[in-house]
Backbone as JSON, one array per atom type, in Angstrom:
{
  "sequence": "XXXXXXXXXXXXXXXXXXXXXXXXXXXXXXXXXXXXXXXXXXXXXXXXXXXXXXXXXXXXXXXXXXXXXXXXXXXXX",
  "N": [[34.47, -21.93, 17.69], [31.07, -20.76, 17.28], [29.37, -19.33, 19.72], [26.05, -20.41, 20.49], [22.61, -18.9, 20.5], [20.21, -19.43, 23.22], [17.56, -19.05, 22.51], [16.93, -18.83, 19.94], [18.28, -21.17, 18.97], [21.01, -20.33, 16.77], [23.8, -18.88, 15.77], [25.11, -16.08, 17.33], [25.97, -14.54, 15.31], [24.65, -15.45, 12.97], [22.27, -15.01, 13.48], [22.37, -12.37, 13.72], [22.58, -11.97, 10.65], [20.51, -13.17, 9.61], [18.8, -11.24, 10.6], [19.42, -8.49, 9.7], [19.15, -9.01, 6.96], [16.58, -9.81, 6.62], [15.42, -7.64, 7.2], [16.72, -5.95, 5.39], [14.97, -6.99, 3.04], [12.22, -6.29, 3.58], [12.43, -3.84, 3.27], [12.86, -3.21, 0.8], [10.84, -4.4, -0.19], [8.62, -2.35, 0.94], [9.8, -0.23, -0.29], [8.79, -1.37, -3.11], [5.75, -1.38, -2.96], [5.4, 1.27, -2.26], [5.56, 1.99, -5.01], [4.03, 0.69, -6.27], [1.31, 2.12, -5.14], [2.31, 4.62, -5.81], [1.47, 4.25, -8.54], [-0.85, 3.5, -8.94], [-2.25, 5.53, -7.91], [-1.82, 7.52, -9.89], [-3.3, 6.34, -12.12], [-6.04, 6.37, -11.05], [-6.02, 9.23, -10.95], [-6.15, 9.57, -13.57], [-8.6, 8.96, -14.69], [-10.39, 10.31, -13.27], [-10.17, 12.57, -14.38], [-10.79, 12.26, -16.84], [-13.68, 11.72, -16.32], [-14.32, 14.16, -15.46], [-14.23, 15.73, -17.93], [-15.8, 14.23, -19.43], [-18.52, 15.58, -17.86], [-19.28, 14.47, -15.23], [-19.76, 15.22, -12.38], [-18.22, 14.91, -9.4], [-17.55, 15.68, -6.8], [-20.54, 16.19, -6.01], [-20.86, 13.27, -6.34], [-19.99, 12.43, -4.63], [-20.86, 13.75, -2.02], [-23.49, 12.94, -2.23], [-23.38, 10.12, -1.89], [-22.4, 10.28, 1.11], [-24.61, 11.31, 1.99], [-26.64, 9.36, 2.08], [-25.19, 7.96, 2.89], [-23.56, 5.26, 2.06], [-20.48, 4.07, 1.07], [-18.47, 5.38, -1.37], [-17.78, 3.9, -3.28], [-19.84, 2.01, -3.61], [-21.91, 4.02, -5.09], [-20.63, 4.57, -7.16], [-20.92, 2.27, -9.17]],
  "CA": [[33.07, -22.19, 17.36], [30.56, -19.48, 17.22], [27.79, -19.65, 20.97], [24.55, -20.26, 19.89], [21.75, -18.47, 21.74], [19.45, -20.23, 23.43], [15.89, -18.49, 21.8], [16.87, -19.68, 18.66], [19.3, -21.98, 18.28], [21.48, -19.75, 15.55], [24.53, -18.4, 16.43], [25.13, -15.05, 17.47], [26.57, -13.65, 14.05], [23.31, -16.29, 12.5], [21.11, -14.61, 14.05], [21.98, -10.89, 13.03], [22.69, -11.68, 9.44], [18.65, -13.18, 9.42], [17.53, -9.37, 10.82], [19.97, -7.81, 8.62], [18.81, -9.69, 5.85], [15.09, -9.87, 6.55], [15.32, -5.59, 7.19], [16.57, -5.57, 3.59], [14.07, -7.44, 1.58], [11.67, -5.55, 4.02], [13.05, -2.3, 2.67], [12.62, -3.14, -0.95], [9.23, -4.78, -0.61], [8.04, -1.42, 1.21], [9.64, 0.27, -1.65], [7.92, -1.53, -4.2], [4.62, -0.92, -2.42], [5.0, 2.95, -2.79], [5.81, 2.57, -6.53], [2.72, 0.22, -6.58], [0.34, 2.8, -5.11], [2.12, 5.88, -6.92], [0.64, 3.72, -9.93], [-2.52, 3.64, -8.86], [-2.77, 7.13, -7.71], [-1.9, 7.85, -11.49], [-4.29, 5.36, -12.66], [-7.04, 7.18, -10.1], [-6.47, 10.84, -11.42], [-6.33, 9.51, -15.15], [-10.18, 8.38, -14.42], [-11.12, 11.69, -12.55], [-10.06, 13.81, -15.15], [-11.85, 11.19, -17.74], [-15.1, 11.83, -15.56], [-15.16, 15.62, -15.47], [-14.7, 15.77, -18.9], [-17.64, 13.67, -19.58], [-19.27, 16.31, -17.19], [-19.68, 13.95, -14.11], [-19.2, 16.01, -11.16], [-17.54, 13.54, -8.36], [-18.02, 16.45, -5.67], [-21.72, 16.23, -6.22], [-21.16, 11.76, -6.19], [-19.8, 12.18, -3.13], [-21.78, 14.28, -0.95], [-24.66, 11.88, -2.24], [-23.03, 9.21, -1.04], [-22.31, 10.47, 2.21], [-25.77, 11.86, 2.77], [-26.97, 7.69, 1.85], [-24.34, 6.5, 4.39], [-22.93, 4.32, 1.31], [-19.29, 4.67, 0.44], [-18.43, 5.89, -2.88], [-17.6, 2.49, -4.32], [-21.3, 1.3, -4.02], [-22.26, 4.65, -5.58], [-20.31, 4.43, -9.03], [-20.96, 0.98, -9.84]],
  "C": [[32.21, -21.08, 17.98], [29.33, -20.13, 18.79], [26.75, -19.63, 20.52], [23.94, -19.76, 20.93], [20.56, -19.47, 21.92], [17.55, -19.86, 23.14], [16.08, -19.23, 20.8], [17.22, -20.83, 17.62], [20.45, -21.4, 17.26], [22.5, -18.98, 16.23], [24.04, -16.72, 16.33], [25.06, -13.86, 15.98], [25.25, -13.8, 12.98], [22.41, -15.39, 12.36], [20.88, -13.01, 13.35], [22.51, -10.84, 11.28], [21.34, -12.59, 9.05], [18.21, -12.08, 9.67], [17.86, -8.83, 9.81], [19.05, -8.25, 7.35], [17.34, -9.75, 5.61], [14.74, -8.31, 6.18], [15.23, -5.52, 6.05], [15.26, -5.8, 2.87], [12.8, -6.78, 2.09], [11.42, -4.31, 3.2], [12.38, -2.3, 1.29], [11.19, -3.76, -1.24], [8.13, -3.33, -0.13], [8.02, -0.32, -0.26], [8.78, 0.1, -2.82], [6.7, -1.2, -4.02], [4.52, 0.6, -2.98], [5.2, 2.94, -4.24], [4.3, 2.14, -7.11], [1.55, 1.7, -6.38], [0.83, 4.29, -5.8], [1.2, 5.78, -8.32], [-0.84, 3.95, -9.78], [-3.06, 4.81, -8.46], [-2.91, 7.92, -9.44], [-3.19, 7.36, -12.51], [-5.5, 6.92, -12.47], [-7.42, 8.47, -10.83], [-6.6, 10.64, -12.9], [-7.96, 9.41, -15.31], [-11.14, 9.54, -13.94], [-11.02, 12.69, -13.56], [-11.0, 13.23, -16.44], [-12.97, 11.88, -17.49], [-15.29, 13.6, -15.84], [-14.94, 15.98, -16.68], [-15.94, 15.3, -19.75], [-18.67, 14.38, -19.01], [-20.03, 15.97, -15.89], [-18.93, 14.81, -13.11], [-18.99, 15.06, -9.85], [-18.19, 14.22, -7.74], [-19.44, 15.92, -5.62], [-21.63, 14.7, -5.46], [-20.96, 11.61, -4.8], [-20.5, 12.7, -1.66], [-23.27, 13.33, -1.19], [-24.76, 11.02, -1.18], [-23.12, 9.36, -0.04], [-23.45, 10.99, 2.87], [-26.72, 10.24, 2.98], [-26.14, 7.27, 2.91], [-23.65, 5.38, 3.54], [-21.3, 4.6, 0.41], [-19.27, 4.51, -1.12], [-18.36, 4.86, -4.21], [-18.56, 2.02, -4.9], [-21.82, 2.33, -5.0], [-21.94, 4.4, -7.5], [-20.01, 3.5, -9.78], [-22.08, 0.92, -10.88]]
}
């Protein structure tokens, strides 16, 4: 019979196939994260390049902004 530890109740072997196991799905939820925000970085520059074709100059939106003290969000609503 396997010693349980006394923090958790769960044996020894228990115990490191919950880290093991948590690490993983860890792993792959971090992963998905970066695929998430590669998306939205794509998104982002699809919208910027949108804009300076329309002839909106961001540079310009943004030094506004920052001379207002209001981040850029409030600006291009």
């Amino acid at each position: 019979m396997a010693k349980k530890t006394e923090k958790s109740g769960m044996s020894k072997e228990e115990e490191i196939g919950f880290h093991k196991g948590s690490l993983s799905t860890l792993a792959k939820e971090r992963q998905e994260l970066g695929r998430l925000l590669q998306i939205v970085e794509q998104l982002m520059q699809m919208h910027v390049s949108a804009l300076k074709e329309l002839g909106v100059d961001l540079q310009k939106e943004i030094n506004n902004a920052q001379k207002k003290k209001k981040p850029i969000e409030d600006i291009l609503k």
